[in-house]
C-alpha positions in Angstrom: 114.3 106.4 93.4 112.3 105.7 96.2 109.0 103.3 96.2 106.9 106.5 96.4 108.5 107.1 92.5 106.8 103.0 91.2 104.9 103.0 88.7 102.0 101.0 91.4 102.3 103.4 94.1 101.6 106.8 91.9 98.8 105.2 90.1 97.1 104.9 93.3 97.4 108.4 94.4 96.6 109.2 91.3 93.4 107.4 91.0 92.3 108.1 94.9 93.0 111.9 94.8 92.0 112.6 91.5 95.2 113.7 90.3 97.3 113.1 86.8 100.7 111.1 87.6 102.9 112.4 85.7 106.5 111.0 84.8 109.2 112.5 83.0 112.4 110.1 81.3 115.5 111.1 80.0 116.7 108.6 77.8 120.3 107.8 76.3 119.0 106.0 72.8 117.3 102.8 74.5 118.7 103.3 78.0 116.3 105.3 81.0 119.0 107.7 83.1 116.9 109.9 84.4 113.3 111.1 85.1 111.2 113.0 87.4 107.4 111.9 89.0 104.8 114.1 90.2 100.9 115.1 90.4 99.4 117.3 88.0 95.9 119.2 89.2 94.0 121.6 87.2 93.0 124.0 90.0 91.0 126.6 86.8 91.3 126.7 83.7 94.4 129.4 84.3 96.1 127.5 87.1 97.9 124.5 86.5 99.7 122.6 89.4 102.4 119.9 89.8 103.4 118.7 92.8 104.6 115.5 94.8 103.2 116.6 98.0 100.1 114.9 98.2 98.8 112.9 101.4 100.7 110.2 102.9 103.4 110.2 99.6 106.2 111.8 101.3 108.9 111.8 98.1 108.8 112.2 94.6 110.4 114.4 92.0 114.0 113.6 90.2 115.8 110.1 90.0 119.0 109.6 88.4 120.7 106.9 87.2 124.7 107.2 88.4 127.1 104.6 86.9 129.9 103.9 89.3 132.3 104.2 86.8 132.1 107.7 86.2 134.3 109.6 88.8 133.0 113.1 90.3 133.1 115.7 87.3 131.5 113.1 84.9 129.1 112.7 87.1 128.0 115.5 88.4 128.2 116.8 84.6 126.0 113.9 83.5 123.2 114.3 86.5 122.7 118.2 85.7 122.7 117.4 81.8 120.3 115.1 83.1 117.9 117.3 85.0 118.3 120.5 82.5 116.3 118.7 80.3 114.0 117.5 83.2 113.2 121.0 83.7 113.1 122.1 80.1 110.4 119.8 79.7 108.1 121.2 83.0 108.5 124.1 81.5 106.5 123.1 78.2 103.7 121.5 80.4 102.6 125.8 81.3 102.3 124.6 84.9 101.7 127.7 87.3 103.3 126.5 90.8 105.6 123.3 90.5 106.4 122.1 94.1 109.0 118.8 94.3 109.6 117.3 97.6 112.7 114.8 96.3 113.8 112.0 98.5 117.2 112.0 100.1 119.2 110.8 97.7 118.9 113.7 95.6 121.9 115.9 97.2 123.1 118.2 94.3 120.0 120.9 93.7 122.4 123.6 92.2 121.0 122.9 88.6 117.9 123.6 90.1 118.6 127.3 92.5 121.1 128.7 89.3 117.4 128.2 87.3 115.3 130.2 89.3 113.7 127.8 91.5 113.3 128.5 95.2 114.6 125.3 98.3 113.4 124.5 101.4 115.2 122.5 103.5 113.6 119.3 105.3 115.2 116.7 107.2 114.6 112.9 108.1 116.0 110.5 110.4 118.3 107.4 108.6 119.5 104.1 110.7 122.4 102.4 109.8 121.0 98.8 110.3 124.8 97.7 109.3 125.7 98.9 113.1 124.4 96.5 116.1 120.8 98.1 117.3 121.1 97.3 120.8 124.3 99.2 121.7 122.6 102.4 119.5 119.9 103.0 121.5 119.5 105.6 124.5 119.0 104.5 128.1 115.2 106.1 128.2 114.6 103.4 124.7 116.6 100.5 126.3 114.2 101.2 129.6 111.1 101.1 127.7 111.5 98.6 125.8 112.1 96.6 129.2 109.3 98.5 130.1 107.2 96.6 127.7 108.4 93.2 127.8 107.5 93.3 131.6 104.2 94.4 130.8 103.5 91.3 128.4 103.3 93.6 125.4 103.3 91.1 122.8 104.3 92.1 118.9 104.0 90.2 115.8 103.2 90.7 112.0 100.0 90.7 111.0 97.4 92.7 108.4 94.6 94.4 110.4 93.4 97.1 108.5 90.5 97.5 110.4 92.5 98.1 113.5 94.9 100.1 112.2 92.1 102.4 111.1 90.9 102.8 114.8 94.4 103.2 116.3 94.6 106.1 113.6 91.5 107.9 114.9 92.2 107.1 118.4 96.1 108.5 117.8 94.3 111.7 116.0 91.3 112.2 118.4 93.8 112.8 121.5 94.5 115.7 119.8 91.1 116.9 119.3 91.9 116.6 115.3 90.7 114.5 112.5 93.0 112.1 110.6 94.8 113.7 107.3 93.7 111.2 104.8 90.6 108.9 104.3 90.2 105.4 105.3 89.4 104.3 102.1 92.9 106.0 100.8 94.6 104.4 103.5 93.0 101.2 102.8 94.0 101.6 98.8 97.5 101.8 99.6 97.7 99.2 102.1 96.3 96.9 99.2 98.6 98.2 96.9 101.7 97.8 99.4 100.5 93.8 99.7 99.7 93.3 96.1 102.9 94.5 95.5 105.0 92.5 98.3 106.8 95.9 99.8 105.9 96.0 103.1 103.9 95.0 106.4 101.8 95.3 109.1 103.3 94.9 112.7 100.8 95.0 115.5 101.7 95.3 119.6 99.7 93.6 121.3 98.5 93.7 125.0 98.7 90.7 127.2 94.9 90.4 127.0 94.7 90.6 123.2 93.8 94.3 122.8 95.8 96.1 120.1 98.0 99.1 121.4 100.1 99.9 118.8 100.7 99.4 115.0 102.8 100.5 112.3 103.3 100.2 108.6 106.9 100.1 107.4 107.7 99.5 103.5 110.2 99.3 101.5 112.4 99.4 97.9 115.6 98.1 96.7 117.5 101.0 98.9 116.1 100.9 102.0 113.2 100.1 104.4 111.1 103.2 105.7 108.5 104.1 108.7 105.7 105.0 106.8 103.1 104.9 108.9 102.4 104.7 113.0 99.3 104.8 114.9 98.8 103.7 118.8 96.4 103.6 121.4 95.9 106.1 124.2 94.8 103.6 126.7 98.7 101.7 126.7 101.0 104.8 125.6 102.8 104.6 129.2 103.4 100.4 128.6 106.0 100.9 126.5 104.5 99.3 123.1 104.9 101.9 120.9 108.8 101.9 121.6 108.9 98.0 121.5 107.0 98.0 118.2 109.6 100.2 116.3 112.3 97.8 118.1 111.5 95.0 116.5 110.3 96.4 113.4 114.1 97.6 112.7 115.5 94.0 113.7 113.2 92.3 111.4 114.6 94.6 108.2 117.9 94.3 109.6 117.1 90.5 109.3 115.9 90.9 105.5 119.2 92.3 105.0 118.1 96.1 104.2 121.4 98.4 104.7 119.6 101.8 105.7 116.2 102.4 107.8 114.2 105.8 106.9 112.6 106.5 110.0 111.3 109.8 109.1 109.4 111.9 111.4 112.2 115.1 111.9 110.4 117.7 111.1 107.7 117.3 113.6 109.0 118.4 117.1 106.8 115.4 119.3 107.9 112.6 117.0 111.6 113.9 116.5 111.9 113.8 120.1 111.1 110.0 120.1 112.9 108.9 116.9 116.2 111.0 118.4 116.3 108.3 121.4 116.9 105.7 118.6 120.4 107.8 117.4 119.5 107.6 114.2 121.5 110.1 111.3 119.7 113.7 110.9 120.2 113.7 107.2 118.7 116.8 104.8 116.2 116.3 101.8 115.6 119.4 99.6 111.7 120.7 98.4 112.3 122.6 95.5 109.9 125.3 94.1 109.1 127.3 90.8 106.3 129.9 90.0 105.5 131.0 87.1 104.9 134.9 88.0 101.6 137.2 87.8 98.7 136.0 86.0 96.4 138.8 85.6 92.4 138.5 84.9 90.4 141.3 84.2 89.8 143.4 87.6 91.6 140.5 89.2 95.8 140.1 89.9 96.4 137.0 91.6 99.8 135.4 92.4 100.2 131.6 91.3 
C-alpha cells in the first residue's frame, strides 16, 4: 500500500470532497492479507460510483499482503484468491462505473482483465536513491543546478502554506488556467501530512528572500514521493526549481528511503524535466468496470 491507501489520508478526501471512503479487507481468521480503498459518490439515485481518482490522490485501489516465504505459484495463487473476493464483494455494493487507479506495486491485473474489467496503462518515474545521485543526473540538470547555486538560490525546509498557495496560482495562471483543487483542500491535507509526520515542505529561496519555488514530497514505509510542485514565474530561468528537487532527493536519501516516486510521466512538459533526472519509467495499471445499460423511461443512458 501506498500512503494515499491510510486510514488519515482517505478520511480527508473523504470529508473535503464529500465522498464515502470506502475499504474492503480480506482476512485469514485474525490476520488482514488483502484489501482494496476507494471513493463512493452517489451521482442519482440510479448511478452509483467508486473510484480512487479524486483530486490530488493519485493511488488507491488493491493492496496485498505477500509473505516472502511463499515462492511464485503460491503467491501468485494466494494474491488472485485474494482479489476474487475483492471483487466479489464490489460487485454486491450495485456500483454503476468502478474506476481504480492502483499504485505501482500492483503488477499482476490478470484476475482483474479475465473478469471483464477494462486497463489503461499509466506510467510514473521511480529513483533508485540506493545509486549515487550526482553521477545519475544529465549534463542540462548538473548545469542548472550550478545554475542556481551561482545565482544564490537558497533552499531549506520550512511550512509556508500561504506561499505555497500563491506559487500554485502563479504556476497555474501562466497558463491562463485555474488550480485543480481548492486552497482549503490543499490546506487540509497539508495538515493532515504534518499531523501525521509523513512529509515536508521545501521552499527555494531567492537571494533577497523571495520564494521561487516549493514542493511537497511525502512519504510511507516504501518510499518517498513528489507530490506536489509549484514555482514562480519571475525565477523559472534561475535554476530553483531544478535545485529544489536536488536536494529534496538527497535529504530522503539521507532518511534512508530506498525508492523515490517522482511521478509526473504522463504529462509531456513535466516528463521532459523529470527524464533529465534518469529516473526508471515504470507502468501502474487503472482498471475499469461498467455495469452495462441502465434504461429509464424514454431515456437509455450508458453508466
Amino acid at each position: 500500500g501506498t500512503v494515499f491507501h491510510s486510514s488519515a489520508w482517505l478520511s480527508t478526501a473523504a470529508k473535503m470532497l464529500h465522498f464515502d471512503a470506502t475499504i474492503i479487507g480480506v482476512f485469514n481468521n485474525s490476520d488482514l492479507i488483502g484489501g482494496c480503498s476507494f471513493y463512493r459518490e452517489d451521482l442519482f439515485h440510479f448511478y452509483k460510483k467508486g473510484t480512487t481518482e479524486v483530486t490530488l490522490s493519485p493511488y488507491g485501489g488493491f493492496v496485498i499482503a505477500n509473505p516472502k516465504r511463499f515462492n511464485i505459484r503460491e503467491s501468485e495463487a494466494r494474491e488472485h484468491e485474494i482479489i476474487t473476493l475483492i471483487l466479489k464483494k464490489i460487485q454486491t455494493l450495485n456500483l454503476s462505473n468502478v474506476v481504480l487507479t492502483n499504485s505501482p506495486g500492483l503488477v499482476d491485473i490478470r484476475p482483474l482483465t479475465l473478469n471483464g474489467w477494462k486497463e489503461t496503462v499509466k506510467y510514473c518515474y521511480i529513483f533508485p536513491l540506493s545509486c549515487t545521485i550526482e553521477e545519475s543526473l544529465s549534463k542540462k540538470i548538473r548545469w542548472s543546478i550550478n545554475k542556481a547555486e551561482k545565482a544564490g538560490i537558497v533552499v531549506r525546509q520550512k511550512w509556508d502554506k500561504d506561499l505555497y498557495w500563491d506559487l500554485t496560482l502563479n504556476t497555474y495562471s501562466k497558463q491562463g488556467k485555474q488550480p485543480p483543487f481548492s486552497r482549503e483542500l490543499l490546506f487540509a491535507f497539508l495538515e493532515t501530512i504534518e499531523n501525521n509526520r509523513c512529509g515536508d515542505m521545501w521552499i527555494a529561496e531567492t537571494a533577497s528572500g523571495d520564494g521561487a519555488a516549493a514542493e511537497i514530497f511525502i512519504w510511507d514505509p516504501h518510499m518517498a514521493y513528489r507530490w506536489s510542485a509549484a514555482s514562480h514565474t519571475d525565477y523559472q530561468d534561475t535554476g530553483a526549481p531544478t535545485l529544489l528537487l536536488y536536494e529534496i532527493m538527497k535529504h530522503a536519501q539521507k532518511k534512508g528511503f530506498k525508492k523515490f516516486n517522482m511521478m509526473a510521466a504522463n504529462t509531456p512538459q513535466f516528463a521532459k524535466f523529470i527524464s533529465g533526472f534518469y529516473p526508471d519509467l515504470l507502468p501502474y495499471y487503472s482498471v475499469q468496470k461498467i455495469r452495462g445499460i441502465y434504461r429509464i423511461p424514454g431515456v437509455i443512458r450508458s453508466v
